[in-house]
C-alpha positions in Angstrom: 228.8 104.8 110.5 229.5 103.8 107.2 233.6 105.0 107.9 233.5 101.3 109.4 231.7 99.6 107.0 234.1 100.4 104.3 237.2 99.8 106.8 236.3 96.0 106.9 235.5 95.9 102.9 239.2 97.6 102.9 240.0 95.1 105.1 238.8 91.9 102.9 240.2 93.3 99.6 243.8 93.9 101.1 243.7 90.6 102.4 242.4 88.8 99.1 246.0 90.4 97.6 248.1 90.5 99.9 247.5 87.6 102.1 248.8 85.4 99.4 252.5 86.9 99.6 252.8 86.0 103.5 254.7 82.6 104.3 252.9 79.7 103.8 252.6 79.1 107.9 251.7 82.4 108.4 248.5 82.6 105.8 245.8 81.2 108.3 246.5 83.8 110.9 247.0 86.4 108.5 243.6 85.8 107.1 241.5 84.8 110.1 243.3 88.4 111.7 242.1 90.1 107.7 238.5 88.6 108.7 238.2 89.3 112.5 239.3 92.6 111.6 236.6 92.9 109.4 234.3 91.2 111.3 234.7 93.8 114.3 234.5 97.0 111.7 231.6 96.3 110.0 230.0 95.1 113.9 230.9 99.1 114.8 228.9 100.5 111.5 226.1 98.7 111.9 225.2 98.8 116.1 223.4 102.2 115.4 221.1 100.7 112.6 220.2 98.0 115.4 220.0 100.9 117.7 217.3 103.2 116.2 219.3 104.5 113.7 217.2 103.8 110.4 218.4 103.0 106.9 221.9 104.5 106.1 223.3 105.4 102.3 226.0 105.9 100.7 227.7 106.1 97.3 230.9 104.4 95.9 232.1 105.1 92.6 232.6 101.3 90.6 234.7 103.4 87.7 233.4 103.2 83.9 231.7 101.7 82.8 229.4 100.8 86.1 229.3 104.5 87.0 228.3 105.1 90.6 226.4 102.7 93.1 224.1 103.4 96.0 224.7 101.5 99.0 222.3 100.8 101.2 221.9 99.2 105.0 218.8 98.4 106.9 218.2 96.6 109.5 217.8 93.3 107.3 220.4 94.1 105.5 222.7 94.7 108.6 221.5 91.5 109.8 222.5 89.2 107.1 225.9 91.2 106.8 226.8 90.0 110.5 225.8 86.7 110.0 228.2 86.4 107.1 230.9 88.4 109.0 231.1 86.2 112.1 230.4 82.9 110.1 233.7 82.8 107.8 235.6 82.8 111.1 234.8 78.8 112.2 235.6 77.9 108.5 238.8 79.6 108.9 240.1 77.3 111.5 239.7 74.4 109.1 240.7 76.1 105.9 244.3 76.7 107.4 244.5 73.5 108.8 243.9 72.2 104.5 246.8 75.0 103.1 249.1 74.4 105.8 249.7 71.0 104.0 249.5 72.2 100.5 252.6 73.0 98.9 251.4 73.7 95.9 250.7 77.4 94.7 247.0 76.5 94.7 247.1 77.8 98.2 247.7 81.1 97.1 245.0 81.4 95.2 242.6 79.7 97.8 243.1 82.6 100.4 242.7 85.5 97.3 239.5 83.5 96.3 238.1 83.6 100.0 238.5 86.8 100.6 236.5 87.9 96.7 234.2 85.4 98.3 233.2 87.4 101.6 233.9 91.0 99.5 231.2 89.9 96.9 229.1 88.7 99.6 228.4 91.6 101.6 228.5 93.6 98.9 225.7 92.1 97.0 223.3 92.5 100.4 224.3 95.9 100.7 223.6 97.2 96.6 220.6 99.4 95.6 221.6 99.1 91.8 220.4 95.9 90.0 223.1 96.2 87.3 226.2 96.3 90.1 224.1 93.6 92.0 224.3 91.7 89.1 228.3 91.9 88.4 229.0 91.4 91.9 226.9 88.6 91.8 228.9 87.1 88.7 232.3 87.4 90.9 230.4 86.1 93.8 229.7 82.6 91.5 233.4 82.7 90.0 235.1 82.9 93.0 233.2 80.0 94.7 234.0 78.3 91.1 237.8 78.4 91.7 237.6 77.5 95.2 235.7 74.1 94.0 238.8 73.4 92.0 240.8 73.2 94.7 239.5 70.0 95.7 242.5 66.1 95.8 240.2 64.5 93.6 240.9 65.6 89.8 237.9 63.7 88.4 235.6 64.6 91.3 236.9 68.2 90.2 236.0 68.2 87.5 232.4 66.8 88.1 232.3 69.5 90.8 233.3 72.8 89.2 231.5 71.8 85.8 227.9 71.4 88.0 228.5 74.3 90.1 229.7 76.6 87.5 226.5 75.3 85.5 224.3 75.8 87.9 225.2 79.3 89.0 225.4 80.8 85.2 221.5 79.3 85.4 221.1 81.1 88.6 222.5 84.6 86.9 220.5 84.0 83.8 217.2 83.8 85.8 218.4 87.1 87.9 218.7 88.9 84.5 215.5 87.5 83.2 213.6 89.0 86.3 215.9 92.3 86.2 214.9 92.6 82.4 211.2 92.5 83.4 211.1 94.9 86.5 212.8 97.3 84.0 215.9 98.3 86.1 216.8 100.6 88.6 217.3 99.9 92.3 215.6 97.5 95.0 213.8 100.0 96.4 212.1 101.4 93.5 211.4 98.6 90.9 209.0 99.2 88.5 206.8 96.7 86.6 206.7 94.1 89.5 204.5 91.3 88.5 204.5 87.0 89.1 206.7 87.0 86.7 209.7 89.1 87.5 209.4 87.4 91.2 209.2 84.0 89.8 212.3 84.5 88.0 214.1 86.0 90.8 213.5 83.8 93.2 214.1 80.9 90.8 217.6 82.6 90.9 217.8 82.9 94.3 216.8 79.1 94.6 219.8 77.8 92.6 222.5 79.9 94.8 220.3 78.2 98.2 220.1 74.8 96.8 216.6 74.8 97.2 214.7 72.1 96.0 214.4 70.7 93.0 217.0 73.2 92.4 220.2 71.0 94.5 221.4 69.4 92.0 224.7 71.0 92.1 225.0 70.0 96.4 226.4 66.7 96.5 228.5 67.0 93.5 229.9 70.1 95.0 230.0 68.9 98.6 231.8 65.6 97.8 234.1 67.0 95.4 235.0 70.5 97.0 238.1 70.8 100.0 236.2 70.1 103.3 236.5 73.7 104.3 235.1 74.8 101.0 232.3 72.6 101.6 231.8 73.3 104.8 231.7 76.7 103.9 229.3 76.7 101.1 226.9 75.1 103.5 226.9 78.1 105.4 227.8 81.6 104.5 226.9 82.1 100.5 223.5 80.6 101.5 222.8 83.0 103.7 223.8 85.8 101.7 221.1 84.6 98.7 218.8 84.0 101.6 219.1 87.9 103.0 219.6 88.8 99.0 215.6 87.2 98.4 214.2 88.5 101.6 215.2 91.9 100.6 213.5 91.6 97.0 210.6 89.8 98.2 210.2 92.6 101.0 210.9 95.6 98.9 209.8 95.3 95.7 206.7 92.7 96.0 205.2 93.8 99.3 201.8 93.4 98.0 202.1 90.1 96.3 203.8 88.4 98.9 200.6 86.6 100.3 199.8 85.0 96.8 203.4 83.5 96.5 203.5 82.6 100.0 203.2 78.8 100.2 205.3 78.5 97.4 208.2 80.2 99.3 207.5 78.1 102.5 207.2 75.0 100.4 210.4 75.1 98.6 
């Protein structure tokens, strides 16, 4: 089961290098093939979580000085991850249709942006640890970051990437803050859980989903960004800090969910 899963991760990070060195014409397909590709592997790991098959595990070694992490799907989890995997692919169709015209080498670095985009993505829903969470979360904001600056508008660039990369390095400082308070470890077995660590966390979480009042970075972003990149941030990352709070909120403040409850719906 989890053979698949890491054949489409394989998939995204041989794409995200090596989809770059295919002719210029070529780089849509090549990509929108990397993601279908994906798409379809990680569809065949998770059908047996959908199926009865539980919660799977699994561990991947980061390297030093991460150590190892603990991967873990549920059905939430595997949920969120198709969402993601089947929503690059409509964003594809336009993103090509933006390189195809670029000439510049900025369209290189679009395609290995993307594809550290959907890696961080679907890792982040998948990670048990809070620290790995945490630095895939920080390539998940600086990959979204360059693809802003890939916008025709220099000063509505610059108004763009400054906001977003603003407002995201608030986002990971909030994460921190509430990581700092639950004391560490995993999502499943947090420690120290109180109104505090959850406000913080979701106050994270808020930023990355343009909640309100924290949206200040949306139309800034949205006019200044490449239509596709817009297009895509109204769609995927959202849904991956959406899955990302639902599994907090469900794992590791179970009981106080009923007090913060009309906060959550309100906002």
């Amino acid at each position: 089961m989890m053979d698949w899963f890491f054949v489409g991760m394989a998939c995204l990070l041989a794409g995200a290098f090596l989809v770059p060195f295919v002719p210029a014409q070529r780089r849509p397909v090549a990509f929108t093939l990397v993601i279908l590709l994906s798409a379809i592997a990680e569809t065949l790991a998770l059908a047996p979580v959908f199926s009865g098959g539980g919660t799977v595990s699994s561990i991947v070694p980061f390297g030093w000085p991460l150590g190892d992490a603990l991967l873990r799907i549920d059905r939430l989890s595997a949920f969120f991850l198709l969402v993601i995997a089947w929503l690059g692919l409509p964003a594809l169709v336009v993103s090509g249709r933006f390189t195809r015209m670029d000439t510049v080498d900025g369209a290189r670095i679009h395609w290995f942006f993307l594809g550290m985009l959907f890696l961080a993505m679907k890792l982040a829903i998948v990670l048990e640890s809070l620290i790995h969470f945490l630095v895939v979360w920080e390539i998940m904001s600086l990959s979204s970051f360059f693809l802003v600056l890939m916008g025709n508008s220099l000063r509505r660039i610059r108004s763009a990437g400054l906001h977003y990369f603003v407002a995201m390095h608030i986002s990971v400082v909030f994460l921190m803050l509430g990581a700092v308070v639950l004391g560490g470890g995993g999502f499943t077995n947090l420690h120290g859980t109180t109104g505090l660590s959850f406000l913080f966390l979701m106050t994270g979480f808020a930023f990355k989903m343009g909640l309100v009042p924290f949206h200040s970075w949306i139309p800034d972003v949205y006019e200044g960004a490449p239509t596709p990149v817009a297009a895509f941030f109204a769609s995927a990352p959202k849904v991956a800090a959406m899955g990302l709070f639902l599994r907090v909120a469900l794992d590791a403040f179970s009981g106080m969910i009923a007090d913060w409850r009309q906060l959550v719906i309100f906002m």
